[in-house]
C-alpha positions in Angstrom: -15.1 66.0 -98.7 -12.7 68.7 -96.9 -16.2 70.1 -95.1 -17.1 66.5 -93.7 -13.8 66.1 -92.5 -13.5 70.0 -90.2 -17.2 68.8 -88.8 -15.9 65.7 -87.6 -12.8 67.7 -86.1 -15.0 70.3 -84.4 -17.3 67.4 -82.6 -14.5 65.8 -81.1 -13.2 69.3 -79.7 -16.5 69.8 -78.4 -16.3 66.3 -76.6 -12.8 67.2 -75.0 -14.4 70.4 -73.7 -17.2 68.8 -72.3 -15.1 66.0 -70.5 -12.4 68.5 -69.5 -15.1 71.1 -68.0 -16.9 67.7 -66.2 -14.1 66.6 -64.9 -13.0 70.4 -63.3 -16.7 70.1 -61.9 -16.3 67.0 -60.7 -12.6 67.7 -59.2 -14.1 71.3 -57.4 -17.2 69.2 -55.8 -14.7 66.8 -54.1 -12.8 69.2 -53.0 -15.8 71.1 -51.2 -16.9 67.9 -49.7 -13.5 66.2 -48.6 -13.9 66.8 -44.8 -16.7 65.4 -44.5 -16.5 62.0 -46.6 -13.6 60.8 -44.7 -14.2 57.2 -43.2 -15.5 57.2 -39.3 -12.9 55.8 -37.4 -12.7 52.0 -36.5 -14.9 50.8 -33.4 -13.0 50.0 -30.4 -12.7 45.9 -29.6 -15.5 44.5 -28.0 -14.7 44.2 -24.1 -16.4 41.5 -21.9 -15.3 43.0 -18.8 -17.8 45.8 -18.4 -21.2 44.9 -17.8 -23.1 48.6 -19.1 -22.8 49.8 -22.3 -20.8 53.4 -22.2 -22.0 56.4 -24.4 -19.8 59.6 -25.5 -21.4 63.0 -25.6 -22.8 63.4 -28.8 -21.2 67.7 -30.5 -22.7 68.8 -33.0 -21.0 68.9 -36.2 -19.0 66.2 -35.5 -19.3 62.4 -36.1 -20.5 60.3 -34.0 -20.7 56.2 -33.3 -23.9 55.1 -32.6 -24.2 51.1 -31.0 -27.2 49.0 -30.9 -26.8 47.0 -28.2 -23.5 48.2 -26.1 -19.8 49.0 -27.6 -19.3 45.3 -28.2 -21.5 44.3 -30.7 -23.0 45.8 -34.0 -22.2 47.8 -36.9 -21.7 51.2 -36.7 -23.6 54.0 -37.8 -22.1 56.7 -39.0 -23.6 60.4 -38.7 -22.0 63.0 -41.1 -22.4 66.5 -40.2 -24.9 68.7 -42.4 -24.3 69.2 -45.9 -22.3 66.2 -46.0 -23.1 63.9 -49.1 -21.8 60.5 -47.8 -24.8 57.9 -46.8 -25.9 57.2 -43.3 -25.0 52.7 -43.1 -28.4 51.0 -42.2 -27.9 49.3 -38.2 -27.6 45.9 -38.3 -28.4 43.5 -35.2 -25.4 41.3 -33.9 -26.4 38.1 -34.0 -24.0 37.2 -31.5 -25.8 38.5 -27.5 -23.5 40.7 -25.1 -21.4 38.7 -22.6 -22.9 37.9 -19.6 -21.7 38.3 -16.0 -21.4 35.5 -13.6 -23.5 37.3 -11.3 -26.0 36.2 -13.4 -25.7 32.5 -13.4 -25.5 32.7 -9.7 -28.2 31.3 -7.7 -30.5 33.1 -5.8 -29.4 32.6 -1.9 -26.5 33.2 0.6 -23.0 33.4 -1.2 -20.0 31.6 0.5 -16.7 31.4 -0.5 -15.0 28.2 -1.8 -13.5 27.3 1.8 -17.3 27.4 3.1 -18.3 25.1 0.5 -16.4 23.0 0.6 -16.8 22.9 4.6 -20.1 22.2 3.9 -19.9 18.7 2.5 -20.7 16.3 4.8 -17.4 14.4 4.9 -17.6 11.4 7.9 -15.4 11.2 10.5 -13.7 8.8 12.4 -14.2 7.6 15.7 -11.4 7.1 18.1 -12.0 5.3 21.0 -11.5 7.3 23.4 -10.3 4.2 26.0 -7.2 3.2 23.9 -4.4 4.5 25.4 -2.8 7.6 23.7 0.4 6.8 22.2 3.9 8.6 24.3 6.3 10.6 22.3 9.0 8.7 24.2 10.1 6.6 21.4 8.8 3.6 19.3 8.8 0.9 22.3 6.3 3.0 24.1 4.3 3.5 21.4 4.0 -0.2 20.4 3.8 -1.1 24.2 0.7 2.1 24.6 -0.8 0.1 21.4 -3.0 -2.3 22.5 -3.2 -3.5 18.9 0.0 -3.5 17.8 1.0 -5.0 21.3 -1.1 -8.0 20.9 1.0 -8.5 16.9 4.3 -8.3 18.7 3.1 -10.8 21.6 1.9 -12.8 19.2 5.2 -13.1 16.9 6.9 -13.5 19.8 5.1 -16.4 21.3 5.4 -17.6 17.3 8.9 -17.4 17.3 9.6 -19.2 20.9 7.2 -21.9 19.7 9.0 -22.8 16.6 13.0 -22.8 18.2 11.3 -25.2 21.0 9.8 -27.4 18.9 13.1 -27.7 16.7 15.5 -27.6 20.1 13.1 -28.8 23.3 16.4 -27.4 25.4 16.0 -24.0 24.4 12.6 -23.2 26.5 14.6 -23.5 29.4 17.2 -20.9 28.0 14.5 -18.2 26.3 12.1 -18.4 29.1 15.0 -18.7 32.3 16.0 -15.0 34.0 13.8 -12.5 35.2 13.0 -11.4 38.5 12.0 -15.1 40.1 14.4 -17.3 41.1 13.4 -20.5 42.9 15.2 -23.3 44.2 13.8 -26.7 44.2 14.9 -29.9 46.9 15.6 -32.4 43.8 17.7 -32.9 41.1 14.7 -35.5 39.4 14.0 -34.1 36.4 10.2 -34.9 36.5 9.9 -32.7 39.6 12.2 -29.9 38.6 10.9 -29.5 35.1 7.4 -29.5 36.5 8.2 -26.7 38.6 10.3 -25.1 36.0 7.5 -25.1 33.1 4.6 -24.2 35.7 6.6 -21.4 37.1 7.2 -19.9 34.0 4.0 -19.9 32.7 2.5 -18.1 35.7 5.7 -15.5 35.6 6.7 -15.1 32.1 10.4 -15.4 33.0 11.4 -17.4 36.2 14.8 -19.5 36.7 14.7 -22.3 38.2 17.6 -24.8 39.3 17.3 -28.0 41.3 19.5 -29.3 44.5 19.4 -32.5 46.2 18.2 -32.7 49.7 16.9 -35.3 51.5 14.5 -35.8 54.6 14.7 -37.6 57.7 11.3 -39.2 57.2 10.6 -43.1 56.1 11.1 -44.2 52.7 7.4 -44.1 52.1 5.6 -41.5 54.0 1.9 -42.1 55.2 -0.3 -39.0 56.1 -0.8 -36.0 55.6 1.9 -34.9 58.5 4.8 -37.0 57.1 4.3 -35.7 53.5 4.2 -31.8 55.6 7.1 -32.9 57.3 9.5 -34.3 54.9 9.0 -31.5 52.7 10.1 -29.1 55.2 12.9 -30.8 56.5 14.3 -31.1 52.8 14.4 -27.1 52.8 15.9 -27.2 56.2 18.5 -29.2 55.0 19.2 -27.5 51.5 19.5 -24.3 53.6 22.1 -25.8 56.1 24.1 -28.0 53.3 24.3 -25.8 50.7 24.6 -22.7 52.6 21.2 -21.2 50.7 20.4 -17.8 52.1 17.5 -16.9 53.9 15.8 -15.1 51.0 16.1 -17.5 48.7 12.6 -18.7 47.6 12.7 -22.7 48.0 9.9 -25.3 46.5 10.0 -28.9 48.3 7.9 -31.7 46.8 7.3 -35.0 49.6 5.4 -37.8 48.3 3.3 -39.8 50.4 0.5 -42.1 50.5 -2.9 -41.9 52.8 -6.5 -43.7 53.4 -9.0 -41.4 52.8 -11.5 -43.6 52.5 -11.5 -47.1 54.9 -9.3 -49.8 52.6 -9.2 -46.8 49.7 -5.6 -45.5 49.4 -3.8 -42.9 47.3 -0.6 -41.3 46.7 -0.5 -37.5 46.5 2.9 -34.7 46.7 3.0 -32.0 49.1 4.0 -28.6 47.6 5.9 -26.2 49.9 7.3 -22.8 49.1 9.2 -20.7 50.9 10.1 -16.8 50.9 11.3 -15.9 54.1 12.1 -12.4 52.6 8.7 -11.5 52.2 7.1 -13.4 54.6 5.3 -16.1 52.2 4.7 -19.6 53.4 2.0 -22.0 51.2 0.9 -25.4 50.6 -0.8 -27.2 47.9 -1.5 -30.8 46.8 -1.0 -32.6 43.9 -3.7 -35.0 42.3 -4.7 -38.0 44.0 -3.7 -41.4 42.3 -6.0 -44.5 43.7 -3.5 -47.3 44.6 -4.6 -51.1 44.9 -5.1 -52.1 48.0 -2.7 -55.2 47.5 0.5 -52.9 47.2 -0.3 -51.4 50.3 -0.5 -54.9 52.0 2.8 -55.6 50.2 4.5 -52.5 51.9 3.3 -53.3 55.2 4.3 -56.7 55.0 8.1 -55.8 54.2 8.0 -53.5 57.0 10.1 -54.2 59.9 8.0 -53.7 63.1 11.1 -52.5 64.6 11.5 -49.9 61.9 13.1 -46.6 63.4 11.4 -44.3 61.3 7.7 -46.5 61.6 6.3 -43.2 62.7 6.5 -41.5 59.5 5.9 -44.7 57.1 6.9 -47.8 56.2 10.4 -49.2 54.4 9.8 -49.7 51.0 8.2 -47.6 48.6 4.8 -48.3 46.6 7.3 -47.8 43.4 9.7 -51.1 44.4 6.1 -52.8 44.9 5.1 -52.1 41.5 8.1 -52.5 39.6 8.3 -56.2 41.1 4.4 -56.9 40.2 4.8 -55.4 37.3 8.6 -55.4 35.8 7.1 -53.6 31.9 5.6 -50.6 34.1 8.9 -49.5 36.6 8.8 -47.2 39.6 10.2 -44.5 38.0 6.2 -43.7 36.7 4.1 -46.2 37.8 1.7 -43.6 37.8 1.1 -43.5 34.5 1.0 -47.1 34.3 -1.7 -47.2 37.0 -4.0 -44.5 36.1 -3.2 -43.1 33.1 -1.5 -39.7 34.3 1.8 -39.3 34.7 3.1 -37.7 38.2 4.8 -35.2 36.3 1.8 -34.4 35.1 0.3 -33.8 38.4 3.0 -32.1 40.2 2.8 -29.3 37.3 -0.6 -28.9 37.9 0.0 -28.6 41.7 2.8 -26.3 41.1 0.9 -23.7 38.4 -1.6 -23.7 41.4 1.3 -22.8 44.0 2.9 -20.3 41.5 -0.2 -18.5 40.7 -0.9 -18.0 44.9 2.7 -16.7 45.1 2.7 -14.2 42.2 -1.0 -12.7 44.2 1.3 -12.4 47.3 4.5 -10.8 45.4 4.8 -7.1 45.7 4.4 -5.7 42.5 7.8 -4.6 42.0 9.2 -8.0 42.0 6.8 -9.5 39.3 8.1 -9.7 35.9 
């Protein structure tokens, strides 16, 4: 019993022995070998800036990184020096490729910067006309007016705006279009005649005033010809102008009715239009529309017609107005015109004057047009 019990004693010295000389074995190797089983160091971070791959001189004896592929992909390899007991790590391929370079995606060809391409779209351009007239840095009225565009809106509105206050107030064309550089001066105070001359006047003119003032001739009551009609209409300016004390320069328009046969038996009453500008040397004429008369009236006048009337010369005593107004009491002489032949003689006497307007604004100097 005491002998199996100092075997069993002596095995498990022998076991401590043996583990205590393995592990002083085991201790010694590491210590021989601890230089050279340290870890390699970590690999740089992968940079996508460079475009080649960089290598380090490879000294013996020391450990190196090897790549496969460029510094910023794979695993490293590490190489021990000799005698070293660490193992070499098997390469492995990154499955992820190398950066590339925008040089690469470029296409073949000419390079240009960002300005040149975009330079090179075709973009369209506008056309200007050249004929419009450039606009002045003067201020905003001489741009508008150097507008053609813009000066047709304004003319426009304008003409808009004077339409509507006319047709509300009738009186108020007289006010908006009077002034200006025209003045004109008619022998009447008969509104049909003076707002004839006013309306046709301003038309031509833009702006005009004109005022009326009673004159009267030295001709018959009802003048027959052409000369009478001349006549009377020049002797009412003659007497305006001595009467009223009207200056020289003073533009004056005389209207003379009268009646004539153009045709044997075939009468007709026409105005005679006069103006006057002795300032700048203009003298014209016109004629208003013809208006056929019956031939009866005219036998009428005669008839009443003293043969020892003073002023037989010029006409005869009593107008073609009296005549109608007695043959025909609903029509009057104020417009028996109208009654007649269906156009008033204001009517005609505008027409007449836009005529004699028109041939006085070609004469004006330029300066004196509005």
């Amino acid at each position: 019993m005491m002998a199996e019990e100092s075997s069993d004693e002596s095995a498990e010295l022998v076991d401590k022995e043996e583990a205590v000389i393995a592990e002083k074995q085991f201790t010694s190797q590491q210590s021989g070998t601890g230089s050279s089983s340290a870890l390699s160091p970590p690999s740089p971070l992968p940079s996508f800036m460079s475009q080649t791959p960089t290598s380090s001189p490879v000294i013996p004896g020391s450990p190196q990184i090897a790549s496969t592929g460029g510094s910023s992909a794979g695993v490293v390899n590490t190489v021990s020096s000799p005698g070293s007991q660490v193992p070499q790590s098997t390469p492995k391929t990154s499955p992820i490729s190398p950066p590339v370079s925008l040089q690469q995606v470029t296409p073949p060809g000419p390079q240009m910067t960002p300005y040149e391409a975009s330079s090179a779209i075709n973009v369209p351009e506008m056309e200007i006309d050249s004929s419009e007239p450039q606009a002045q840095n003067s201020g905003l009225f001489s741009w508008i007016s150097g507008n053609k565009m813009l000066s047709k809106v304004v003319e426009k509105t304008k003409s808009s705006m004077e339409s509507m206050i006319t047709t509300l107030d009738p009186g108020m064309k007289e006010v908006i279009r009077s002034g200006g550089g025209v003045c004109i001066l008619v022998t009447s105070t008969k509104e049909s005649k003076v707002s004839a001359i006013r309306e046709a006047f301003q038309n031509v003119f833009g702006r005009a005033s004109v005022l009326g003032r009673e004159s009267q001739a030295t001709t018959a009551a009802q003048p027959v010809g052409f000369t009478a009609g001349l006549k009377g209409a020049q002797e009412r300016i003659q007497n305006l102008r001595q009467t009223e004390n009207i200056p020289d320069d003073q533009p004056v328009v005389s209207i003379e009715g009268f009646i004539v046969e153009m045709l044997p038996d075939r009468w007709y009453e026409l105005s005679c239009l006069i103006l006057q500008d002795p300032q700048h040397r203009i003298d014209l004429q016109t004629f208003s529309q013809p208006s056929p008369i019956p031939a009866e009236y005219i036998l009428k006048a005669q008839d009443r017609t003293a043969k020892d009337y003073p002023l037989r010369w010029s006409g005869l005593a009593v107008t073609i107005g009296q005549i109608v107004e007695e043959e025909l009491p609903h029509i009057g002489h104020v417009d028996w015109q109208n009654g007649i032949v269906g156009v008033s003689r204001r009517e005609s006497l505008y027409l007449a004057a836009k005529s004699l307007a028109y041939m006085y604004k070609q004469r004006l100097p330029t300066m004196f047009v509005s």
